[in-house]
C-alpha positions as a Markdown table, in Angstrom:
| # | Residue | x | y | z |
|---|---|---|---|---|
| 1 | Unk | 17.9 | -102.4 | 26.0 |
| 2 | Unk | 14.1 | -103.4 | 25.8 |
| 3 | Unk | 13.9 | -107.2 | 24.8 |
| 4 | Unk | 10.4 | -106.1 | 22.7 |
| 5 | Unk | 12.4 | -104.5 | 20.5 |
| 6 | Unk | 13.7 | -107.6 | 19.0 |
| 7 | Unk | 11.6 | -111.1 | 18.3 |
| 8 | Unk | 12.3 | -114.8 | 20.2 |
| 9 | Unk | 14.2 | -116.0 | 17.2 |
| 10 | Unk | 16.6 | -113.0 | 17.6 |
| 11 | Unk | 16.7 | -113.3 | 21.4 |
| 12 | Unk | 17.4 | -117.2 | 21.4 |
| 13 | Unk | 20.1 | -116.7 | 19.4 |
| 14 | Unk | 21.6 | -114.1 | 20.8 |
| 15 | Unk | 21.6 | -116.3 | 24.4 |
| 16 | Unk | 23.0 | -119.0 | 22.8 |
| 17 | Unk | 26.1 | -116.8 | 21.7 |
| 18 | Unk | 26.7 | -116.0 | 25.1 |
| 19 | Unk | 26.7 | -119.4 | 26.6 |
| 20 | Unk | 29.8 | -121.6 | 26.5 |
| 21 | Unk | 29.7 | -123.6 | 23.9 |
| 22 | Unk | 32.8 | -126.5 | 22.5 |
| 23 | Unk | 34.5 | -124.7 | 19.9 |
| 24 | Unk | 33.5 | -121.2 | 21.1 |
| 25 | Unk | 34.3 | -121.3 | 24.6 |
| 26 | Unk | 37.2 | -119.0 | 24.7 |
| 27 | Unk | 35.0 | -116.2 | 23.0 |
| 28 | Unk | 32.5 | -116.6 | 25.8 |
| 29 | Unk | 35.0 | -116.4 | 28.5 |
| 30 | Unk | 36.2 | -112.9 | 26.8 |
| 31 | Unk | 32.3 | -111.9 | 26.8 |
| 32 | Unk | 31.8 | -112.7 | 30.5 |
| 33 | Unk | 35.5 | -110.9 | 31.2 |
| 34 | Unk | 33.9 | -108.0 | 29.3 |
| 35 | Unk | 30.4 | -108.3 | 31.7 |
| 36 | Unk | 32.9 | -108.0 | 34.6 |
| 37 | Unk | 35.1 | -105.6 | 33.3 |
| 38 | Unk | 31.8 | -103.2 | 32.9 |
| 39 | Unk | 30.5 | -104.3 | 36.2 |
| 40 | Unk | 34.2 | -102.9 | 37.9 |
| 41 | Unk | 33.9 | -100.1 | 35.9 |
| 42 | Unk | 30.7 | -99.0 | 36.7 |
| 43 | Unk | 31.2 | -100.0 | 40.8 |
| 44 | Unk | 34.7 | -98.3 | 40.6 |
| 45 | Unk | 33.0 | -95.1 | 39.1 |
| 46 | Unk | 29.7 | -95.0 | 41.5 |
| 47 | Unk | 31.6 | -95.9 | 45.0 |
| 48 | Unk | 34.3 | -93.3 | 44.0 |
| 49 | Unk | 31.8 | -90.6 | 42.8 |
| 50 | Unk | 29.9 | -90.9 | 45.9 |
| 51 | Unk | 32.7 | -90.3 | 48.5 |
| 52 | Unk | 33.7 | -87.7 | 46.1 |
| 53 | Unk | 29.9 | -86.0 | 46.9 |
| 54 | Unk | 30.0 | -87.7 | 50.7 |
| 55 | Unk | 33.2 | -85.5 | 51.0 |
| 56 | Unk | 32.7 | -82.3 | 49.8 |
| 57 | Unk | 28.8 | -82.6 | 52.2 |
| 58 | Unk | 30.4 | -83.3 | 54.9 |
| 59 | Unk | 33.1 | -80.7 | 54.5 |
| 60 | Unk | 31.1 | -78.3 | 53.8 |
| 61 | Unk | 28.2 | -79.2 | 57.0 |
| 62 | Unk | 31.3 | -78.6 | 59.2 |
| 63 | Unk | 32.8 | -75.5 | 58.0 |
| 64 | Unk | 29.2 | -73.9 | 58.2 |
| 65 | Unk | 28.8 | -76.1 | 61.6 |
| 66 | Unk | 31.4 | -73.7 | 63.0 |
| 67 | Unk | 31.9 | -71.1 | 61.0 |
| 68 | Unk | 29.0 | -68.3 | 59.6 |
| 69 | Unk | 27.9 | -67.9 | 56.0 |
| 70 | Unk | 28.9 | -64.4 | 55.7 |
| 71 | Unk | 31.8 | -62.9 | 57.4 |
| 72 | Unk | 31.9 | -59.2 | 57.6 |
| 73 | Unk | 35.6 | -57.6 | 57.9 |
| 74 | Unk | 36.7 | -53.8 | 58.2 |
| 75 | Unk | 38.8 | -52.5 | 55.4 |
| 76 | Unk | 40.7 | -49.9 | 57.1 |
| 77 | Unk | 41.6 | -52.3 | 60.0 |
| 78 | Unk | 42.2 | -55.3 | 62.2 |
| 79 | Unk | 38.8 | -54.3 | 64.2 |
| 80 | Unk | 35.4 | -52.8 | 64.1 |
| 81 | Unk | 34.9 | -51.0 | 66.8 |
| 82 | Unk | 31.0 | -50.2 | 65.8 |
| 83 | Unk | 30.0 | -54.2 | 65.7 |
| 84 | Unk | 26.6 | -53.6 | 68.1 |
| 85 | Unk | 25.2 | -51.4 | 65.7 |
| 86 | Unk | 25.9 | -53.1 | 62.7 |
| 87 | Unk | 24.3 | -55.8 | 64.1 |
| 88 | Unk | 21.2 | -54.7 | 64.4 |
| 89 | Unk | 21.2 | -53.6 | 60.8 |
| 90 | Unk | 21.4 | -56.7 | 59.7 |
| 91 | Unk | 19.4 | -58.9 | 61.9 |
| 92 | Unk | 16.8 | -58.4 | 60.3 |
| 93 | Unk | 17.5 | -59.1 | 56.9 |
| 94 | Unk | 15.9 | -61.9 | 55.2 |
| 95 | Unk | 16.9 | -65.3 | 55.4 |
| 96 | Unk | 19.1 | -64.2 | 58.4 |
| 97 | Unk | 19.4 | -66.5 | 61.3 |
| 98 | Unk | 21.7 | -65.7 | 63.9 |
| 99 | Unk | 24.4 | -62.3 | 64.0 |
| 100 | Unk | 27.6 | -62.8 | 66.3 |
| 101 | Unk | 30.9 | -61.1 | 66.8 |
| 102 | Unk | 33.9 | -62.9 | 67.2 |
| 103 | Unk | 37.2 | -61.9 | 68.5 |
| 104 | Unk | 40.2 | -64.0 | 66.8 |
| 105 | Unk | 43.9 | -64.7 | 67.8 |
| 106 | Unk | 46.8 | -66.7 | 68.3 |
| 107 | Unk | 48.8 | -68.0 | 71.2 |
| 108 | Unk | 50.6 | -70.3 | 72.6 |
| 109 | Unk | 48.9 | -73.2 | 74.7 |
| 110 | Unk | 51.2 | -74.9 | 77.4 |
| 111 | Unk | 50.9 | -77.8 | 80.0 |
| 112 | Unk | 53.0 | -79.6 | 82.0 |
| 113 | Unk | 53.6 | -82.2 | 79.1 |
| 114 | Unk | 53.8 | -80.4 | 76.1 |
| 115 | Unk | 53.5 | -76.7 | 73.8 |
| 116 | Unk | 51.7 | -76.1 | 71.0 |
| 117 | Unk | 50.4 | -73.4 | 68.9 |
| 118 | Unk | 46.8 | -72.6 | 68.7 |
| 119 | Unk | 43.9 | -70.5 | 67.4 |
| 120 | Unk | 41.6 | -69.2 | 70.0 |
| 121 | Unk | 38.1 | -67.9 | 69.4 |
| 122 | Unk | 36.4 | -65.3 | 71.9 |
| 123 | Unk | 32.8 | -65.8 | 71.8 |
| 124 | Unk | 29.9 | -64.5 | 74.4 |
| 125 | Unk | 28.1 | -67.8 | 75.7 |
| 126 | Unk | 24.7 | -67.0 | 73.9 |
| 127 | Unk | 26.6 | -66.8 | 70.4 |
| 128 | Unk | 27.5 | -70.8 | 71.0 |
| 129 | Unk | 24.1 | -72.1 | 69.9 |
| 130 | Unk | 24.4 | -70.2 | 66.6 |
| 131 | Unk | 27.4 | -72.8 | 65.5 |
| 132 | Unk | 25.3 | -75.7 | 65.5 |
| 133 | Unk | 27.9 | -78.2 | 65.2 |
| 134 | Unk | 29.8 | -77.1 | 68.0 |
| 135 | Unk | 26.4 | -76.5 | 70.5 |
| 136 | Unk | 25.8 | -80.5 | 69.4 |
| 137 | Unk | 29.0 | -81.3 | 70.9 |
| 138 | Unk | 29.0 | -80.0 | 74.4 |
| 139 | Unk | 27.2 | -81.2 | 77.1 |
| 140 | Unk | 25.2 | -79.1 | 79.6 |
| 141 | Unk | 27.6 | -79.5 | 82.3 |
| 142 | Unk | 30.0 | -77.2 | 79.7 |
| 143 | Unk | 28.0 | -74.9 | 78.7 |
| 144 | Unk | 27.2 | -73.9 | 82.1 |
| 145 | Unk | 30.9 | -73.6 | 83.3 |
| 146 | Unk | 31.4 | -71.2 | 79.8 |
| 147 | Unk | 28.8 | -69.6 | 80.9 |
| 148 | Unk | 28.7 | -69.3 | 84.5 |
| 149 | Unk | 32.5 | -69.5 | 85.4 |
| 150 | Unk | 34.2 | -68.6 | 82.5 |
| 151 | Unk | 35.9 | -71.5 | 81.5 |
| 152 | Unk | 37.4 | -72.3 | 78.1 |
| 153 | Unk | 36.2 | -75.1 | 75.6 |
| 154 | Unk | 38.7 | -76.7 | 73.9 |
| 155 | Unk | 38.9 | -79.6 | 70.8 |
| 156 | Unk | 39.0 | -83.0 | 72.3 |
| 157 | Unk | 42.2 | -83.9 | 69.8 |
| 158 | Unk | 43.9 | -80.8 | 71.0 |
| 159 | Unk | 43.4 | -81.9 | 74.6 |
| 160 | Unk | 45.3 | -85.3 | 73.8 |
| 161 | Unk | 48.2 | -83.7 | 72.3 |
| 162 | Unk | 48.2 | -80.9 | 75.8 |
| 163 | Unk | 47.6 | -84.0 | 77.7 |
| 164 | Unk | 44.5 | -82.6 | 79.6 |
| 165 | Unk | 40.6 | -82.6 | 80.1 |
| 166 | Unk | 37.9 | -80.9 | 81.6 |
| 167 | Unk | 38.5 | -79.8 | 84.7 |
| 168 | Unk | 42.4 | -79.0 | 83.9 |
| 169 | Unk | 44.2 | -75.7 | 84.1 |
| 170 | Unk | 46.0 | -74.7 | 80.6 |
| 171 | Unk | 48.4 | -71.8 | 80.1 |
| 172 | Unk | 48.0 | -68.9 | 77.5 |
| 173 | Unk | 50.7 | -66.9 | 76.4 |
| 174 | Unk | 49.8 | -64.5 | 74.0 |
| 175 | Unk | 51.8 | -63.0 | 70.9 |
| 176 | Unk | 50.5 | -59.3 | 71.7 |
| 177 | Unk | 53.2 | -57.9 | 74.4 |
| 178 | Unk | 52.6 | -56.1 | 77.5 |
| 179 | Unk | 55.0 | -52.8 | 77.9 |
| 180 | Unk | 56.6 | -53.1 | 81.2 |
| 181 | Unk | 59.6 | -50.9 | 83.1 |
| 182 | Unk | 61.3 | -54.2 | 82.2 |
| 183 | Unk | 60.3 | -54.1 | 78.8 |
| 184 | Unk | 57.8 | -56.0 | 76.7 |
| 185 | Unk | 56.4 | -58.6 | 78.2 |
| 186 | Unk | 54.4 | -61.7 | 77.0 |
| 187 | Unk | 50.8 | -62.0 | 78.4 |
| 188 | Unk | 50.3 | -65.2 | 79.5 |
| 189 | Unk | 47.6 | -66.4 | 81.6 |
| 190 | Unk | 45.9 | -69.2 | 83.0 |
| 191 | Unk | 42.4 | -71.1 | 82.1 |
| 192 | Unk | 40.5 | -73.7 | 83.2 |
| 193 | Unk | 38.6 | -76.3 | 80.9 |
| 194 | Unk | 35.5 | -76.2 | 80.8 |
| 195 | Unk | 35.0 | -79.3 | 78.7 |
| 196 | Unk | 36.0 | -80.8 | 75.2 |
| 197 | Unk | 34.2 | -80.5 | 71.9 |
| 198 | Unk | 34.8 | -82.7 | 68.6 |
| 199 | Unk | 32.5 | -81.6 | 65.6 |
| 200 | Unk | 34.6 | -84.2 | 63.4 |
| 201 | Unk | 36.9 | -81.8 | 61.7 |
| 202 | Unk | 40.4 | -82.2 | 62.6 |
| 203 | Unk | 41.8 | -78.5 | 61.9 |
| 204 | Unk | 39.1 | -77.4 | 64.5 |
| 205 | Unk | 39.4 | -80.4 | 66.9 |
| 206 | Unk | 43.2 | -80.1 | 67.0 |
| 207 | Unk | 43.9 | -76.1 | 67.2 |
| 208 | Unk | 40.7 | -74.4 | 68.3 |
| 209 | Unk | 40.4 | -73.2 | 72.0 |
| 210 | Unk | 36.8 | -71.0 | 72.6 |
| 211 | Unk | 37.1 | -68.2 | 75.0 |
| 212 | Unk | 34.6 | -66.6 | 76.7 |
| 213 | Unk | 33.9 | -62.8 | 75.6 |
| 214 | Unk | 35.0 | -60.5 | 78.7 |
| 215 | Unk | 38.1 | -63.3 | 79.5 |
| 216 | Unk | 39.3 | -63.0 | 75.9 |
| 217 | Unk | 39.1 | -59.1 | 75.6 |
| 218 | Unk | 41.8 | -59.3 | 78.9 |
| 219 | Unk | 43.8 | -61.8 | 76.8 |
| 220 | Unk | 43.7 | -59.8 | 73.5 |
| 221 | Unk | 44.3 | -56.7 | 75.6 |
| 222 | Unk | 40.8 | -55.3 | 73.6 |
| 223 | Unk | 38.3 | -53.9 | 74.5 |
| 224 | Unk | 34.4 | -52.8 | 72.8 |
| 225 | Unk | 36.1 | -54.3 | 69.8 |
| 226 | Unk | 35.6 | -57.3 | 67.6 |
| 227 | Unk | 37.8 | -58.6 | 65.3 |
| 228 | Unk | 34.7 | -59.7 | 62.6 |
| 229 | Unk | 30.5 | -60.7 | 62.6 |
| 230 | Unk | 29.4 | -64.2 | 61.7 |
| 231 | Unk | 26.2 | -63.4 | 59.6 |
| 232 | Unk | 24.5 | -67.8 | 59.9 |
| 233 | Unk | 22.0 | -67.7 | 57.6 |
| 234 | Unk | 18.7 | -70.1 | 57.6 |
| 235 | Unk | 19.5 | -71.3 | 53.8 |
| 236 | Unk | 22.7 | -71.7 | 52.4 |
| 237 | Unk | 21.5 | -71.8 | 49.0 |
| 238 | Unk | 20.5 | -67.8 | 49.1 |
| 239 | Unk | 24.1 | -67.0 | 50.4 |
| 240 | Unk | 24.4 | -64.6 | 47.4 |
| 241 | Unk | 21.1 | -62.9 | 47.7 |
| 242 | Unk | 21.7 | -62.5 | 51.3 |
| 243 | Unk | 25.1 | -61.1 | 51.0 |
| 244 | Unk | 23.6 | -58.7 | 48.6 |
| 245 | Unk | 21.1 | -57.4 | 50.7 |
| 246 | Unk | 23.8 | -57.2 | 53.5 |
| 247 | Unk | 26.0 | -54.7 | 51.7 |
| 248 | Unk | 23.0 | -52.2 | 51.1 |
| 249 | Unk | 23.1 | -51.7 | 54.7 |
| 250 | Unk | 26.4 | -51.7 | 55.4 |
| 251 | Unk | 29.0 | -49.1 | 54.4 |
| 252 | Unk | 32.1 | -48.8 | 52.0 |
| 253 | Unk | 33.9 | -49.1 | 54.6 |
| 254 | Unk | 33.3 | -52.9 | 55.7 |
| 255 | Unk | 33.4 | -56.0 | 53.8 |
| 256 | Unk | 31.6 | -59.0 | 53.4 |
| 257 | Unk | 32.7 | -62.1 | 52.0 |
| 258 | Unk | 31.0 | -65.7 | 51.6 |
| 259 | Unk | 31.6 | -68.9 | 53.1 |
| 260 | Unk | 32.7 | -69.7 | 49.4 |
| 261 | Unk | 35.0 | -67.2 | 48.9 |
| 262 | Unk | 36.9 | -68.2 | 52.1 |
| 263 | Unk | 37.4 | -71.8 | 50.7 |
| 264 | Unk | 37.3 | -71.3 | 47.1 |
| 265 | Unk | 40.6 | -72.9 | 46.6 |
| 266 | Unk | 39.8 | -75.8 | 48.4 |
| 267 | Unk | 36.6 | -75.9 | 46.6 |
| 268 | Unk | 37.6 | -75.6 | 43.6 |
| 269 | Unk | 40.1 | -78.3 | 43.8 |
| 270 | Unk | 37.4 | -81.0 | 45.1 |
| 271 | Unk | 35.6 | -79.9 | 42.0 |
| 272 | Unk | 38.5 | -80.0 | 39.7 |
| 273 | Unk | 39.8 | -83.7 | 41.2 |
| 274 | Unk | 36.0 | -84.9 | 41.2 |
| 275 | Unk | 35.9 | -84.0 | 37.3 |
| 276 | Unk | 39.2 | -85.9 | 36.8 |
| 277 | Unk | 38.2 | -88.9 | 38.7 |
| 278 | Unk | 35.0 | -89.2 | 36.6 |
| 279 | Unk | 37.0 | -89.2 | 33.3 |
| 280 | Unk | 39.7 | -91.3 | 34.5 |
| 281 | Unk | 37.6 | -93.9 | 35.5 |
| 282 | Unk | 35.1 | -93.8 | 32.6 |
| 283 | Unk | 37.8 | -95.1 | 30.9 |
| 284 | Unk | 37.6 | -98.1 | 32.5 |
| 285 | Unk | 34.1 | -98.8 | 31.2 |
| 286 | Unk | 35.7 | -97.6 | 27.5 |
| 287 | Unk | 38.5 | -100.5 | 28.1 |
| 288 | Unk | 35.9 | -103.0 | 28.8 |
| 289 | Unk | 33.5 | -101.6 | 25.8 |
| 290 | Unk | 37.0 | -102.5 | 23.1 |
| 291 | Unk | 37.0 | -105.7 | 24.9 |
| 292 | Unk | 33.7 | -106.2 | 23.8 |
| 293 | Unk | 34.2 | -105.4 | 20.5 |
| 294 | Unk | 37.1 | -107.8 | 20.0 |
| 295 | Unk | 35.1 | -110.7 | 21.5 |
| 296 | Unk | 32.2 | -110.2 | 19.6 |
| 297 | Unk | 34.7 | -109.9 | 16.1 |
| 298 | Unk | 36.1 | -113.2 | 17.2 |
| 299 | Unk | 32.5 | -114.7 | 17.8 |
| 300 | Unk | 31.6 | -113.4 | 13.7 |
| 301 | Unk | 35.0 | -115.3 | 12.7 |
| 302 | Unk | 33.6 | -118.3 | 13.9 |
| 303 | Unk | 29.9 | -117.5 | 12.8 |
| 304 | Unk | 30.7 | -117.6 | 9.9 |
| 305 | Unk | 28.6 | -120.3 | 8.8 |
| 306 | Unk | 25.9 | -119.8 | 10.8 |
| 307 | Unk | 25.6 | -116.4 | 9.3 |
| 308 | Unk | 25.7 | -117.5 | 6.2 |
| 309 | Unk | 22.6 | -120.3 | 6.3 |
| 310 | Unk | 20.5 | -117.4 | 8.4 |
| 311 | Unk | 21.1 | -115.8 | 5.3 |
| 312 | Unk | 20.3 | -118.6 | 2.7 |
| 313 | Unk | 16.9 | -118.9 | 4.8 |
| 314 | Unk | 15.9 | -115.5 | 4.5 |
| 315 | Unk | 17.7 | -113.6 | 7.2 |
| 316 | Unk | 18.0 | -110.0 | 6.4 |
| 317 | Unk | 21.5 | -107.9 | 6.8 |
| 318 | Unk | 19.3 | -106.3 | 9.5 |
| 319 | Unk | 18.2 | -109.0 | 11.5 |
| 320 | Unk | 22.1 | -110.5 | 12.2 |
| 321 | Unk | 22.8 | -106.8 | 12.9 |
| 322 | Unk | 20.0 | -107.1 | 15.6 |
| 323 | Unk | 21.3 | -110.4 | 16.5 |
| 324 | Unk | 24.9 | -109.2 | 17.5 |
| 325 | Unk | 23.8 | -105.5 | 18.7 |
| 326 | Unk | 21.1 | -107.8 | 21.3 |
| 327 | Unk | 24.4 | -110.0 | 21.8 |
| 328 | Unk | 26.9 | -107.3 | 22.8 |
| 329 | Unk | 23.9 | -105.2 | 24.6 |
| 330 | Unk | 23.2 | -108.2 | 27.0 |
| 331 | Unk | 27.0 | -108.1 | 28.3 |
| 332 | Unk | 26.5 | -104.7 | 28.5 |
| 333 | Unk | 23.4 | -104.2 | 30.3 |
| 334 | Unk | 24.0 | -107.1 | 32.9 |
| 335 | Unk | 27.3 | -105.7 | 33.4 |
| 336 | Unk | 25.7 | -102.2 | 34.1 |
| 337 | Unk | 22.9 | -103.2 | 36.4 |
| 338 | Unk | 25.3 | -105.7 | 38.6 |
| 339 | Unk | 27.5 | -102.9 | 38.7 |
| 340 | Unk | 25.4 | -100.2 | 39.5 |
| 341 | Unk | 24.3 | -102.6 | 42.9 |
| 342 | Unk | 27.6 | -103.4 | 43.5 |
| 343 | Unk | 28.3 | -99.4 | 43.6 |
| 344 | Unk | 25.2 | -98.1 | 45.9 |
| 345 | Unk | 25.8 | -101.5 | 48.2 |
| 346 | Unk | 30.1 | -100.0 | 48.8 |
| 347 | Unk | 29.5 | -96.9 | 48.3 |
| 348 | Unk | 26.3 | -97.2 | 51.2 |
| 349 | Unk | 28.4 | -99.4 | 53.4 |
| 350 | Unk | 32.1 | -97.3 | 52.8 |
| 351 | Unk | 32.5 | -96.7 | 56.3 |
| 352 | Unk | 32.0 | -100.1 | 57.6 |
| 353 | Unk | 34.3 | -101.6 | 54.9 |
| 354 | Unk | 37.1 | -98.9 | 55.8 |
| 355 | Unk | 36.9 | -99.6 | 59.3 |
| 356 | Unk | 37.2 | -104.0 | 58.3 |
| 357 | Unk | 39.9 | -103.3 | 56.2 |
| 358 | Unk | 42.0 | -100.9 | 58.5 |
| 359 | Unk | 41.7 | -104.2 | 61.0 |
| 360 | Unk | 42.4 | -106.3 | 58.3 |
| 361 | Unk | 45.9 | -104.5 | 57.1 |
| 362 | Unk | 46.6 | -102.8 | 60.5 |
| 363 | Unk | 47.1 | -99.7 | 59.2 |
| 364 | Unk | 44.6 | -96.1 | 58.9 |
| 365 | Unk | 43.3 | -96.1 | 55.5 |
| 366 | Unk | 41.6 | -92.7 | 56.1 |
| 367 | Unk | 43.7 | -90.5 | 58.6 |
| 368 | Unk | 41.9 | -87.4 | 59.9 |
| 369 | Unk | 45.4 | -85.3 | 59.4 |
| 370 | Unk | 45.4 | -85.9 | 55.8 |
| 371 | Unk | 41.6 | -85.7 | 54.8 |
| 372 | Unk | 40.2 | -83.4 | 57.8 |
| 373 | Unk | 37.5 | -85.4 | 58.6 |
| 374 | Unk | 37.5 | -88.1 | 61.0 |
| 375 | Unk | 35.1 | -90.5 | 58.9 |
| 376 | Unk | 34.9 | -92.1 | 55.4 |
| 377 | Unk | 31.7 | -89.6 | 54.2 |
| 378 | Unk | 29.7 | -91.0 | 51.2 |
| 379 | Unk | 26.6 | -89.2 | 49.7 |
| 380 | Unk | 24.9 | -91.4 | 46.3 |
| 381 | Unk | 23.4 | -88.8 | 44.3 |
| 382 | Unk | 20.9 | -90.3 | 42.0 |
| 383 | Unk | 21.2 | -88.1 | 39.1 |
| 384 | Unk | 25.3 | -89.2 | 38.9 |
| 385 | Unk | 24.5 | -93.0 | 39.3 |
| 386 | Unk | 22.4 | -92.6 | 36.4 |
| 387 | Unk | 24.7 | -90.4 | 33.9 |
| 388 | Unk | 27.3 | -93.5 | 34.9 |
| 389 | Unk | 24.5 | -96.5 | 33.8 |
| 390 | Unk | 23.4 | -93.8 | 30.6 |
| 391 | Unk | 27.5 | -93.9 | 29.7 |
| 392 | Unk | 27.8 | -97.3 | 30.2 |
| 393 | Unk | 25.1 | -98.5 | 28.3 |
| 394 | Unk | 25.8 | -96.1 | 25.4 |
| 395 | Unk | 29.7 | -97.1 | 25.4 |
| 396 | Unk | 28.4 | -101.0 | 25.4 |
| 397 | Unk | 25.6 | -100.3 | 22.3 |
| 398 | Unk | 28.4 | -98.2 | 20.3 |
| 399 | Unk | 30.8 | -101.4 | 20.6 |
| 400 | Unk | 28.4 | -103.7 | 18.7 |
| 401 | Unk | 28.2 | -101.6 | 15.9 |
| 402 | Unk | 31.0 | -103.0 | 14.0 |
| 403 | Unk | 30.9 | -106.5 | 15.1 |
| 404 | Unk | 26.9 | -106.1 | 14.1 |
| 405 | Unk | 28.1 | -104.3 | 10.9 |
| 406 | Unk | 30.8 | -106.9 | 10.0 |
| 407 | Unk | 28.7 | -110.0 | 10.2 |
| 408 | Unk | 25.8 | -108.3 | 7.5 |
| 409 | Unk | 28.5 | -107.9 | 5.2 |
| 410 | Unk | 29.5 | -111.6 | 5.0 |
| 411 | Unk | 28.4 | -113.4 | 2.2 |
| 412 | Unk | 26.4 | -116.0 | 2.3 |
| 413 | Unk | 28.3 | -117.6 | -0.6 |
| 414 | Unk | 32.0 | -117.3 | 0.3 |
| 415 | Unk | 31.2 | -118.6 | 3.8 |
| 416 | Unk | 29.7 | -121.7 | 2.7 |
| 417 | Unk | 32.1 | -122.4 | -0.3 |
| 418 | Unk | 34.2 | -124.5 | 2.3 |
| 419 | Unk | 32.1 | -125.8 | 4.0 |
């Protein structure tokens, strides 16, 4: 609310209402319980909104990190058998970045200390630089033994639950049979580590083992097949366009689905629970905007007077209406700007209170099992924090309405007939 708007006279007054006064001290408490009440409110909604945004980023900059845009699947099969020449159809669409074949299974991971299930990945050593998240996370000395002598990368949280690190030996027993005169027969074989990787993301740190190419063809008992091709695009924003293009070249017989398609259940219910969040705890600011309106009632009870000589001396109905709209818009914009620096100040330093308050209480407040990531994320997007102040301050000018509208109705001479 612009002060010009409204003259000194108006503006003193309006002050003075707020301040604690002898007989009206109570109301004042309930206006400065309303500031705080807005001020919450308008934190709460920020801090939560943000992690909200910091969430879905981060989920999203992982899942891309490690996974490609476009995924391109056969329809008549497990397999495409043709992958080499579809990939250099497609290379050189726009927009197109990097092309890579994968082959994809599950198996059984054992040590000496434990078994577990797990998702392995086969993957030629020049196709690791096109998941950038996962090329961040190894180290030379890694990529060199993938490379060079065919070791395996693993997820650093899966190696604690094996029990192992680089350097280890881990056995492999696969689901696919192999026929024997004794029968079927379980492959199972054994692979050393190359080194760890962690890219943040617990379902990949805890069940993902990377295999190189010509090692995971023996495994898979394949062979000049791949299971599916990454398409990593340069832009995610043209994934549609892309994926257009992508199917012009390719034939009926192949298809190609989006990063968003995969996930569009989990997508859809951040966007859903985001939406829900922001209503819920708008209503916050609308609890605190009632309060408002009750305190500044209570404040025209006892004005009465006051009102009434204002009037006697020339006050127009729309100069008290000015008086208690500036009165109620002064809680309300003070309670808006405190708690819109209270919001970005949380919401910027999440991480850093999680971390104090997991000390403080001794117990995770943000467990990687539950919420996949290892860290609190938080993203402030400017646009939000502003819709949230734009709310607050229209909740706050709507609640002195009717206190405003009350006190112009009073009449100068029934007010001062007791007086």
């Amino acid at each position: 609310m612009k002060f010009l708007l409204f003259n000194k006279t108006e503006q003193m007054i309006a002050f003075r209402y707020i301040k604690s006064r002898r007989v009206e001290g109570f109301i004042s408490i309930s206006a400065w319980f309303s500031l705080i009440g807005i001020m919450l409110g308008v934190a709460t909604l920020i801090v939560v909104m943000s992690v909200m945004n910091g969430f879905r980023t981060e989920l999203v900059d992982r899942i891309l990190g490690i996974n490609g845009h476009l995924v391109i699947y056969s329809k008549s099969g497990p397999f495409i058998s043709d992958y080499n020449d579809i990939i250099k159809q497609i290379s050189d669409v726009a927009n197109v970045d990097a092309v890579t074949p994968h082959l994809e299974g599950q198996a059984l991971a054992k040590t000496k200390a434990t078994v577990s299930g797990v998702i392995i990945r086969g993957l030629n050593w020049s196709d690791l630089a096109a998941k950038k998240l996962l090329w961040k996370s190894l180290n030379q000395q890694t990529i060199d033994n993938y490379k060079n002598k065919e070791e395996i990368i693993i997820g650093y949280r899966l190696a604690q639950r094996l029990n192992v690190n680089a350097g280890d030996f881990v056995t492999l027993i696969s689901p696919n049979g192999m026929e024997t005169a004794l029968g079927v027969l379980p492959i199972k074989q054994n692979f050393k580590i190359a080194g760890l990787f962690d890219i943040g993301m617990y379902e990949y740190d805890n069940n993902f083992i990377f295999i190189p190419w010509k090692k995971a063809e023996l495994f898979l008992s394949t062979k000049n097949i791949a299971h599916g091709i990454e398409v990593f695009l340069k832009n995610q924003k043209f994934t549609s366009i892309a994926s257009s293009k992508i199917k012009l070249k390719l034939n009926n017989d192949l298809l190609v689905i989006d990063w968003k398609k995969r996930n569009s259940a989990f997508m859809s219910a951040l966007a859903v629970e985001k939406n829900v969040m922001f209503v819920i705890l708008s209503l916050i600011i609308l609890v605190a905007a009632f309060n408002i309106i009750s305190s500044m009632t209570m404040l025209v009870q006892t004005k009465k007077s006051d009102i009434a000589l204002m009037r006697t001396m020339g006050a127009s109905k729309y100069v008290i209406i000015r008086i208690f709209i500036l009165t109620a818009s002064i809680i309300g914009f003070l309670g808006t700007l405190f708690g819109a620096f209270l919001g970005i100040i949380v919401a910027s330093n999440i991480e850093v209170i999680r971390g104090f308050l997991t000390t403080l209480l001794g117990s995770d407040l943000f467990s990687a099992e539950i919420y996949f990531l290892s860290k609190l994320p938080s993203n402030i997007n400017i646009n939000e924090v502003s819709t949230v102040i734009f709310i607050s301050l229209s909740l706050t000018l709507l609640a002195s309405v009717f206190p405003a509208w009350k006190a112009s109705r009073i009449s100068p001479a029934e007010a001062l007939r007791y007086e």
